[in-house]
N, C-alpha and C positions, 0 to 999 in steps of 0.2 A: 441431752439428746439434741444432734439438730435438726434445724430447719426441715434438711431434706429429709430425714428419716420420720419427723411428724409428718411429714406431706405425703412419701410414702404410704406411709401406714393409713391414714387417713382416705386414700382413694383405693388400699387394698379395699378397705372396711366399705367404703361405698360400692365396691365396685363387689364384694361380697353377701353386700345384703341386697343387693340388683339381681345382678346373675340367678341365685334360687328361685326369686320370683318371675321371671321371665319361663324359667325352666319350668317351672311347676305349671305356668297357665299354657307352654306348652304340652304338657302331658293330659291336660282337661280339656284344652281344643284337641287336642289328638282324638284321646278317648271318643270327642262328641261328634267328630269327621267320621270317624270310625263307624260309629252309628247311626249315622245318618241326622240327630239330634240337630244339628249347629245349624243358625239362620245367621250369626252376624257375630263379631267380637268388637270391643273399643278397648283401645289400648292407652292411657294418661288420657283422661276423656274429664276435663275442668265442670264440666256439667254434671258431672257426677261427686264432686267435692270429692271427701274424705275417701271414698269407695269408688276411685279414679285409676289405681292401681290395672285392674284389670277387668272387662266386664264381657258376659257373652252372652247369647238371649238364643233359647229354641222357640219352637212356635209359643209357647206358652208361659214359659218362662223368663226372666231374667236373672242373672247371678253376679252379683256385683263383689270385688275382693278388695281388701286391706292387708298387707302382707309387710307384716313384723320380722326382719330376717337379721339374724347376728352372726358371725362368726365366730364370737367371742361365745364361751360358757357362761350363757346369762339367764336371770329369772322374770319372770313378770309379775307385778305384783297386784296387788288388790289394784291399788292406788292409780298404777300404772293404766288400769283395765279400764277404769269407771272414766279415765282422762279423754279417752277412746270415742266411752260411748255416747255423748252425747253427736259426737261427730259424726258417726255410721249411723243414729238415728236419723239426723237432719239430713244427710245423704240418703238417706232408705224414705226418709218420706218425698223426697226430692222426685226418686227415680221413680217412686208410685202416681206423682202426680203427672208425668212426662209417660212413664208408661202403661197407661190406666188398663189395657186390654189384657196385661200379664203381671204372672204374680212373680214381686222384686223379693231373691233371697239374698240380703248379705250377707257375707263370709269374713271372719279375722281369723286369718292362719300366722303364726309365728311358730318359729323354732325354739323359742324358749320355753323351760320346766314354767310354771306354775308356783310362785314361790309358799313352803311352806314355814317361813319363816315372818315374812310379815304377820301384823298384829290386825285383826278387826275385832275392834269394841263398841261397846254398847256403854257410852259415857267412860267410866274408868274400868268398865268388867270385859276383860279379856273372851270373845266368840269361839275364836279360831284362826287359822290363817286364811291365805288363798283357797292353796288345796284344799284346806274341809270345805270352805266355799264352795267349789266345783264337786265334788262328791256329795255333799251333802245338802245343796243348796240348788245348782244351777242344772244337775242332770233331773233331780224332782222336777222343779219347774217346768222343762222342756218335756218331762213326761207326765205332767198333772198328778201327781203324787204328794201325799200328804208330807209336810217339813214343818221340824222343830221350830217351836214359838219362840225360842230363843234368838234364832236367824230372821225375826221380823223386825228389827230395828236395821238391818243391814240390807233387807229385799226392801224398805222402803227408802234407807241411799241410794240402791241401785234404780229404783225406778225413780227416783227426785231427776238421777242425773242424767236419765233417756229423754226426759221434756215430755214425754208422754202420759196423755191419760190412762185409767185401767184398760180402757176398750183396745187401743192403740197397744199399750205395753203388752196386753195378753198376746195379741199378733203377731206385734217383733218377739218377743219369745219363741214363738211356734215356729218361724222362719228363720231366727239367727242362727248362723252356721260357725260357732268358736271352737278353733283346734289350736291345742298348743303341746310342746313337744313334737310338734309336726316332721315326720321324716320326709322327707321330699324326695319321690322318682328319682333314681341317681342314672343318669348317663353322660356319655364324654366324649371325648376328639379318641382316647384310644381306641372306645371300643369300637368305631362307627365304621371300620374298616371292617368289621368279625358279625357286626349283629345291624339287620335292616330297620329293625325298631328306635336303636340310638342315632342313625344316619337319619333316619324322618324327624327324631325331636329335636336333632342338633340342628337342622334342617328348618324348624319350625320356630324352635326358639332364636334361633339370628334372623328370621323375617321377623317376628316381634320387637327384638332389640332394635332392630336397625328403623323399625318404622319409629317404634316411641321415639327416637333419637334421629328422624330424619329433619329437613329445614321446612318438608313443606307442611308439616304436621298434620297428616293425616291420621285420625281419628279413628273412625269406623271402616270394618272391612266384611264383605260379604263372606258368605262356605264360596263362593264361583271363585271370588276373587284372592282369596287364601291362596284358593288350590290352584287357581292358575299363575300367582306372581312364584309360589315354589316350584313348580313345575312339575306336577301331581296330575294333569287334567286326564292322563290316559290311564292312572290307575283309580281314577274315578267313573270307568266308562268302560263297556264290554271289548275286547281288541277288532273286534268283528262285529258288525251290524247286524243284528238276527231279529230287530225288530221290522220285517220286509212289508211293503206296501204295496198289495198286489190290486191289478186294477179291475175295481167292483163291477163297473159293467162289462167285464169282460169273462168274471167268475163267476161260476153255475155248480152248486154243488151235488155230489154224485151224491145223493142220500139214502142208496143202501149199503155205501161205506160206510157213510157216517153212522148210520144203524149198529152195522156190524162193529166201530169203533167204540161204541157206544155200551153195544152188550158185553165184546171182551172188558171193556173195565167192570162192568157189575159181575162179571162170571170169575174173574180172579182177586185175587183181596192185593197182589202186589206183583213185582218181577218185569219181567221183558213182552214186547208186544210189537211183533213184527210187521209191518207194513209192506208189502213189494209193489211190483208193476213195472212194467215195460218204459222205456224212453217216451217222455211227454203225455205219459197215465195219467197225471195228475197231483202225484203223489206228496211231492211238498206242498203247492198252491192249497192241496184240501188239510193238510195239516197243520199249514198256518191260519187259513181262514177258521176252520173247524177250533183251534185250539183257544184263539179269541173268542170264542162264544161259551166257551167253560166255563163255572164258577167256582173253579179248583186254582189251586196254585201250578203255574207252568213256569215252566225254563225251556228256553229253545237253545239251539246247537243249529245252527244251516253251514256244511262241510261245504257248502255252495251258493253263492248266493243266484237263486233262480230268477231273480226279476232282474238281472243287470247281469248276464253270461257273458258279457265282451269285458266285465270289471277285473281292472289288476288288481283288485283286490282278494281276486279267485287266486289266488296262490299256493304253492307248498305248505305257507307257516300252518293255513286251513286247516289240515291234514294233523299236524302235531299235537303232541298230548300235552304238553303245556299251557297251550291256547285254549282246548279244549275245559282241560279242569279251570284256568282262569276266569274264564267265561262263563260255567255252569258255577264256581263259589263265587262272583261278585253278585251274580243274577241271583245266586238265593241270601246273600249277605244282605241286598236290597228289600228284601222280602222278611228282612230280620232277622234271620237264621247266619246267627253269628257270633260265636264268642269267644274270639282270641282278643289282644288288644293291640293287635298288628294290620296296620293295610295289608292286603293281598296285594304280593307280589309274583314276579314271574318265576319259581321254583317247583319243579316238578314235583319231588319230595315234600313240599311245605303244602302245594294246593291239594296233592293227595291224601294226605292227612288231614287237611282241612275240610275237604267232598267227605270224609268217611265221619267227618264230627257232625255236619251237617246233615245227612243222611241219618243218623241215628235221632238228632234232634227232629228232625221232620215225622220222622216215623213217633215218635214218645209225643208228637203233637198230635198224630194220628189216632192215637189210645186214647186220647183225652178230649178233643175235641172233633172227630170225624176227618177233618183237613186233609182231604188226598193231595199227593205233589207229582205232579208229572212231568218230567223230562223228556223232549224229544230231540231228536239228534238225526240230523235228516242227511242225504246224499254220502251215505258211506263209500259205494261204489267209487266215487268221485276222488276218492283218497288211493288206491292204488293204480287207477288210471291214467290220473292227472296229477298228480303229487309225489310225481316219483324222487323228485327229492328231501321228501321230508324224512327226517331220520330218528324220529322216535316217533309213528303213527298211532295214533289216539286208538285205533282198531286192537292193540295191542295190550289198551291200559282200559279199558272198558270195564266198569266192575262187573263183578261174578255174582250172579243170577241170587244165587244166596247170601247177598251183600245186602241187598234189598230188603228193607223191613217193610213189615207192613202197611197199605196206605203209599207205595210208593210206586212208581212205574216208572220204565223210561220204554217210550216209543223210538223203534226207528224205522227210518225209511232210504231204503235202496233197492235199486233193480236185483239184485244177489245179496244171498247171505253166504255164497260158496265163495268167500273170501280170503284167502290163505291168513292172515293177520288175526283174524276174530278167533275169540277162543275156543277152544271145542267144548265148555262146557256151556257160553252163549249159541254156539250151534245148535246144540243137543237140544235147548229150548226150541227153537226155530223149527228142525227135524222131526219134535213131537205132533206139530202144525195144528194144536190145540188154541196158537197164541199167536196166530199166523190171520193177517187180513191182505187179500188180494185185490187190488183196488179194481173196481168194478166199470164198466163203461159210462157214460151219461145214457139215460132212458128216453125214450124217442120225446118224451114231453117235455124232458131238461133240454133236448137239445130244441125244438120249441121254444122255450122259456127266455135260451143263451140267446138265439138271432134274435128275438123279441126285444129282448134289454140293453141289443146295441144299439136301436134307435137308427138304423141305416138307414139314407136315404132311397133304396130300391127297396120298392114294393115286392116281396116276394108270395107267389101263391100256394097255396095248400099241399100241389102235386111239386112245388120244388122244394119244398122245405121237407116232404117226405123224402124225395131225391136223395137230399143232401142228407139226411139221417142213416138211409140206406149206404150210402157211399162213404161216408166218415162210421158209420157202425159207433158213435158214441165217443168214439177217439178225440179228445180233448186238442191235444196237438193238431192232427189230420183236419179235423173240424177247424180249427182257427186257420190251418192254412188256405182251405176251402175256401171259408168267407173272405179271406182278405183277397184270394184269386178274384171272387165273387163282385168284391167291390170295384173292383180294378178295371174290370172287364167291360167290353159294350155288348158281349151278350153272354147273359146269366144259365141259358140253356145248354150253350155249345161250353162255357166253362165248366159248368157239373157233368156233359156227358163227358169232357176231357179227363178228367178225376177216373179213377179206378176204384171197385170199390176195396176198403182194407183189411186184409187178413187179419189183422191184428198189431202186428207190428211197425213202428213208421219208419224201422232201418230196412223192410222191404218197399217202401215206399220211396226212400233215399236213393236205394236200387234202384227201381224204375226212371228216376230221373236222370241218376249217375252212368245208367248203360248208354244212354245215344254220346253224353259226354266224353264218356272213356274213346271215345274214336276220333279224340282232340288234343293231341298232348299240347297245344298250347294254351287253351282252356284248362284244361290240368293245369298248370303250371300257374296259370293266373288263380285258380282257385288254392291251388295251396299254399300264396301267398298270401290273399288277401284273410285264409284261417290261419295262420301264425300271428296275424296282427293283433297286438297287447292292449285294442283299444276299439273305440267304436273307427271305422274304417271310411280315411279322409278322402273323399273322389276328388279333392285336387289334386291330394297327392296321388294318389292313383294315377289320375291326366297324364305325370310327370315322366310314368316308368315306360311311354311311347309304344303302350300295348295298341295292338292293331284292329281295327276298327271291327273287322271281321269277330276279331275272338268277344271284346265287348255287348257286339248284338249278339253273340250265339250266349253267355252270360245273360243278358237281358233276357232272352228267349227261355233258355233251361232251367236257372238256378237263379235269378233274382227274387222270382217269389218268397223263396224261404229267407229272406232277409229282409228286417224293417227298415224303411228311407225315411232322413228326415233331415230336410232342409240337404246340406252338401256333404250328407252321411249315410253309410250304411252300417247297421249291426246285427247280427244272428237272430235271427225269431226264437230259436231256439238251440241250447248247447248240446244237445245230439247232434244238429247237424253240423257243427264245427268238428266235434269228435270224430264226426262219419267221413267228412274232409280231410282233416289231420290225418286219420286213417290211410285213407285210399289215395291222397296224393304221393304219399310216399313209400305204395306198393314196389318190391320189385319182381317184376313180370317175368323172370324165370324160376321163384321161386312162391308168388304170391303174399310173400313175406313184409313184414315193415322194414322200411331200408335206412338205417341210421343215417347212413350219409348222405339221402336224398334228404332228407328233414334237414342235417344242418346246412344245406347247400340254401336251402329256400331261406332258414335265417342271416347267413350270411349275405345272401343279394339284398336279405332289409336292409340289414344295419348297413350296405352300400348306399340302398335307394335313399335312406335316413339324413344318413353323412351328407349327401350334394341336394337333398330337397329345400328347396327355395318358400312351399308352405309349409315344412313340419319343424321342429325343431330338429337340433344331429341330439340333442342327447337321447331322445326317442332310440339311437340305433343301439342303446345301452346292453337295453334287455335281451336284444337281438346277437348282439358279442358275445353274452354269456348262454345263448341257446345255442350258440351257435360251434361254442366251448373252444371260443378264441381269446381264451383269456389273458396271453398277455398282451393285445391288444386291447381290451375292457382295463386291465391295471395301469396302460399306457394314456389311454383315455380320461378314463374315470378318476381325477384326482382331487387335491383338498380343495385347490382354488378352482380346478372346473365345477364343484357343488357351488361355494363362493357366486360366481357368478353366475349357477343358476338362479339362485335367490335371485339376485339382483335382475334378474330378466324374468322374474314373477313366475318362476316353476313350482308348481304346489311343494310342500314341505313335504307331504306324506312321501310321495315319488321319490325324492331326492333320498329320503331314506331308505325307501326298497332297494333303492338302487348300493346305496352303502350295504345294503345286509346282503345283497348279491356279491362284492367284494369279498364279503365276510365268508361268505360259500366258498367263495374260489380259493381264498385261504387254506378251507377246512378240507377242498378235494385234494388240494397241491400243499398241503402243512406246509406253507410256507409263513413263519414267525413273524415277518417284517410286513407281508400283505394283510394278516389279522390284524395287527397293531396298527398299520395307516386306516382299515377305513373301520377300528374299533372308535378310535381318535374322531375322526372322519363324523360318524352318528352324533358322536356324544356334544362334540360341537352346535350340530347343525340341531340338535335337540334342545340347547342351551340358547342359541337366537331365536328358537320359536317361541319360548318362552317370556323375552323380552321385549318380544313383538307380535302381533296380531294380524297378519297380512290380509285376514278378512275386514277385518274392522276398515278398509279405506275402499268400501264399494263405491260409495258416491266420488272417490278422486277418481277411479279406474273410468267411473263413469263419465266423467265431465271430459277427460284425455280421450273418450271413444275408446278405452277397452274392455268393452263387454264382455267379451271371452275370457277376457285376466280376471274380472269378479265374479267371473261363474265358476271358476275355476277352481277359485279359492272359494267358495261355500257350499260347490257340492260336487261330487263325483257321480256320475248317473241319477239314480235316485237315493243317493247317500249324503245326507248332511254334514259339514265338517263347521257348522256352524251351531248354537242354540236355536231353537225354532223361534224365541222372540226377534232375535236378530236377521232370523230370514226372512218373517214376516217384515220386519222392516228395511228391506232389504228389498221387497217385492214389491213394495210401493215406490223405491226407487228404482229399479228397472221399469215399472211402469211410467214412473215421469218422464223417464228419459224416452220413452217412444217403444220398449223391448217391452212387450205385451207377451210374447209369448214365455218368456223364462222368467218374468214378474207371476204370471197362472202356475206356473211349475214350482215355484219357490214355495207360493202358499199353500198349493196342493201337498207338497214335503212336509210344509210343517203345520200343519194340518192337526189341532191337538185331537187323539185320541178320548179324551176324557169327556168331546164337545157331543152327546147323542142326540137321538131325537128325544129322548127323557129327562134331559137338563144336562148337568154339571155333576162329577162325578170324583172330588179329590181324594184318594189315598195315601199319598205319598206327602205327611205330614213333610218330612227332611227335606223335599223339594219345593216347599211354598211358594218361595221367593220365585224362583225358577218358572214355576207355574204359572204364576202369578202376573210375571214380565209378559210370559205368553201369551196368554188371556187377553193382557191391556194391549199388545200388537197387534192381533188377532181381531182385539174391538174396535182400536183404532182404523186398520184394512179395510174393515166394512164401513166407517164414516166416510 
């Protein structure tokens, strides 16, 4: 035989008993991603000696591996075993003394049989072999089971050659984990085209390979840092943010809703429970506050996000049932209700079936332990208004009333349930109005309570705080418009008699301010630009469009109130009145009707105004081409290297994708093969540099250069984090150094851990320690 052919075979053979093990520890870090279990792995970790192969530690645990891998049809023998174990003991005591706070399990997995041909004796008298060993020897002892006296000259070789006393031996006993004949998880390069579970471990096991095998020899690796060097972080994380941060002194709750939400759940055992109310009732803000103060299990769903209405993040995808099932099985996968052995991915089919496993699991917890699970799914309305392109609407895929076990509910809340998309047998629930809560106004002492807790600096007296009760009638919306006129104002009298009082509705209120406007078509026209805008609304740019001064003050006069300023911005107070805008600016006046082509005329002068603005960015007029359904202008525009260089001009990652999945749209209206395929290409790219780079992580360079704006940018989107909160909070102490005091307060207030009350420290989420834990010390750190 030569040379090359022993050299061959030789690196088959290593590269054969490699590969299994690499394979295997990724199908047990998978497993423990999966569940949340994993704090950390080490991968050839010399501190660990013999049991250096592969190690990985949950909060409590460590599990340390030896992996005997053959290709060849091979046995193990007695002889072979005992050579072993003094090694994995001196290793197992190694990792007990480095790891005192967890308990260390070692593991010897091989693929080979167990041989039952080797001899064990007792001087020249013949025992047994291996395999009686293990059957009749080594499964007793790991279950304290009485064993043949015969096998006691051989249980005291085995314990000679662990180095252990009885105390210690009895221990590594309990905790040795020996498998042999081991099949190992089979997956491969063919299947990973056909099945998402082999593309994750194929996935999983070459970040393994390649780090044991890198030059800088990194060691240990966190759950954050796994999932983000593969490029996992977004299927570790809701698509949508529905954990919303609404602002406490500004929230008053209406609590003979909360009464009534209170008794529908003790009056029904499970099912649907309808919420309504008018534009700016209340109705999300009381169901997110109200649902944090449950000691039930919750999942949220917000079709909209209420505290950030100017967010592109309000989108069509919102709307989809995709997103939807996504969203509501990670959120209870979190919660541990989970038992596939697959990451949740984006598959309509696969998360439906997985919500309905869920769902029975919740319920069979409910029999056993009381545990109600409540689901709420708030601004449905919002999906056939505004989401008019989404094309498989979650209203559609909503389970049936009878799907719901016991112990289960899902809340929703929208203005209508007369929704053409909802089923008629969720109607029918609705229509009983048994299961029906209509959200209520604030009570003249709430609304008391609300000015009370802003803390404003005018003194208000008795007869005006009645005023204003009288005139807002409790109206949550009406009311905060009031006070902020209120604040504004130099006199507090003539602005509450200015007020009208409310019938109930605040799209009669929009009325009243909307009729002296309607006799301004250039006012018109200014307002129906400035509600198409896809963002908080830039008054320089504004400056730019050489609106006339006249229209600006009659804006100031009319309709500034209902928008919040801040600093050289404006953004909607509220997304009713952008809807009530979008509306009415694009009436046409001989028919009263909405006028398609008035709406895209106003998008198209953006993506004009966009293109030649001096402080906006032109790719801003992006969104604007595709509303505007001048698409091959947006395909002309929008290409691989104009993404390219948005990076490089520090344009968030998230945008740059929206803006590819708007490609992706115009493909799907124009089936056009070669426009899916560029900006398919397009995503998958610009998904693949986010993962190789951080663009948050270089605040303090942004900072030092003076661009504040380029590090706000990249850590958060209105009140949306695109960062972890330890690293915002450290992040806040840098915008404070530098002098930006105000978006240093905003950063901390974002990340702000929930778990911190007035009753201590509060951890549940064992799988997140680490994560926690980072927070915690940035968080302690901020306050030094």
């Amino acid at each position: 035989m030569s040379e090359e052919t022993v050299s061959a075979s030789g690196e088959r053979a290593a590269i054969g008993g490699y590969l299994p093990q690499f394979d295997e520890f990724a199908w047990v870090v998978y497993l423990n991603l999966i569940n949340n279990k994993l704090e950390w792995i080490r991968v050839a970790d010399p501190k660990a000696e013999k049991l250096d192969d592969i190690q990985y530690s949950d909060h409590s645990e460590l599990h340390a591996y030896q992996v005997k891998w053959t290709i060849a049809d091979a046995n193990i023998s007695f002889a072979n075993f005992i050579e072993l174990i003094p090694l994995i003991t001196s290793s197992w005591k190694s990792l007990k003394a480095n790891n005192q706070s967890k308990k260390v399990i070692p593991h010897l997995i091989t693929n080979k049989r167990v041989s039952s041909h080797d001899s064990l004796k007792d001087g020249s008298t013949k025992i047994g072999s291996f395999e009686n060993f293990i059957n009749e020897v080594w499964k007793k002892l790991k279950s304290n089971q009485p064993i043949d006296a015969k096998w006691n000259p051989i249980i005291a070789e085995f314990q000679k050659a662990t180095n252990l006393d009885d105390t210690e031996f009895d221990k590594f006993i309990r905790v040795f984990d020996f498998k042999h004949s081991y099949e190992r998880k089979r997956f491969g390069i063919e299947k990973a085209y056909y099945t998402r579970e082999d593309k994750d471990l194929i996935d999983l096991s070459r970040f393994l390979w390649e780090q044991a095998g890198s030059k800088e020899r990194n060691v240990e690796f966190s759950r954050g840092k796994i999932i983000q060097s593969i490029g996992w972080t977004e299927r570790f994380k809701t698509f949508f943010n529905h954990d919303l941060i609404v602002d406490r002194q500004r929230y008053q709750p209406i609590q003979s809703t909360i009464e009534l939400l209170d008794s529908k759940l003790a009056e029904h055992k499970s099912g649907y429970l309808f919420l309504q109310g008018s534009p700016g009732s209340g109705k999300s803000t009381l169901l997110n506050q109200w649902s944090k103060g449950l000691k039930k299990r919750i999942v949220r769903y917000y079709a909209f996000d209420f505290v950030n209405p100017s967010s592109h993040l309000n989108f069509h995808e919102r709307g989809n049932a995709t997103y939807l099932f996504y969203d509501l099985v990670f959120q209870l996968k979190e919660a541990g209700i989970y038992k596939r052995d697959i990451l949740p991915y984006k598959d309509l089919f696969f998360l439906k079936d997985v919500f309905n496993e869920q769902l029975k699991a919740v319920g069979d917890e409910f029999a056993t332990s009381g545990q109600t699970t409540i689901i709420i799914i708030d601004g449905l309305d919002h999906v056939p208004r505004e989401y008019k392109l989404t094309t498989d609407s979650f209203l559609r895929a909503l389970p049936l009333p009878a799907s719901l076990p016991e112990g289960v509910f899902i809340i929703l809340g929208s203005q209508s349930y007369d929704l053409d998309d909802i089923q008629q047998e969720i109607k029918t629930e609705f229509q009983k109005g048994d299961r029906t809560i209509q959200i209520d106004s604030l009570k003249k002492e709430e609304v008391y309570k609300y000015i009370s807790n802003l803390n404003i600096s005018i003194q208000l007296s008795d007869t005006q705080k009645l005023q204003i009760f009288e005139k807002s009638q409790g109206h949550p919306l009406y009311l905060s418009y009031l006070i902020e006129k209120i604040i504004g104002s130099d006199s507090v009298d003539d602005t509450i008699n200015s007020f009208e009082t409310i019938d109930g509705s605040i799209e009669t209120y929009y009325q009243k301010i909307w009729n002296p406007i309607q006799q301004d078509e250039s006012l018109i026209h200014f307002l129906g630009l400035i509600a198409r805008i896809n963002d908080s609304i830039n008054l320089q740019f504004v400056q730019e469009w050489g609106i006339k001064r006249s229209v600006l003050k009659s804006f100031t006069e009319k309709a500034k109130v209902l928008f919040n300023e801040t600093e050289n911005s404006l953004s909607f107070f509220h997304n009713s009145f952008k809807q009530f805008l979008l509306s009415h600016t694009s009436l046409n006046y001989l028919t009263n009707e909405f006028d398609q082509e008035e709406n895209l005329k106003y998008h198209s002068q953006l993506a004009d105004y966009y293109l030649k603005s001096k402080v906006e960015k032109s790719w801003k007029q992006n969104h604007h081409l595709f509303r505007a359904k001048q698409y091959d202008k947006f395909v002309s525009e929008v290409t691989p290297d104009n993404f390219t260089a948005q990076l490089l001009d520090f344009r968030p990652v998230e945008e740059i994708k929206q803006d590819a999945k708007l490609g992706i749209e115009i493909a799907r209206q124009t089936k056009d093969i070669n426009t899916l395929v560029r900006y398919l290409f397009s995503l998958a790219e610009i998904e693949r540099r986010e993962f190789n780079i951080d663009p948050a992580s270089f605040t303090e360079e942004y900072l030092v250069i003076e661009k504040p704006d380029i590090a706000r940018n990249y850590l958060r989107k209105g009140n949306v984090l695109h960062c972890t909160n330890a690293y915002a909070f450290k992040a806040s102490r840098l915008f404070i150094q530098f002098g930006h005091n105000s978006e240093g307060a905003t950063l901390f207030n974002l990340a702000y851990p929930e778990i911190i009350t007035d009753f201590g420290i509060t951890i549940n989420d064992s799988h997140r320690y680490e994560e926690i834990r980072d927070a915690l010390e940035e968080w302690r750190e901020h306050l030094n």
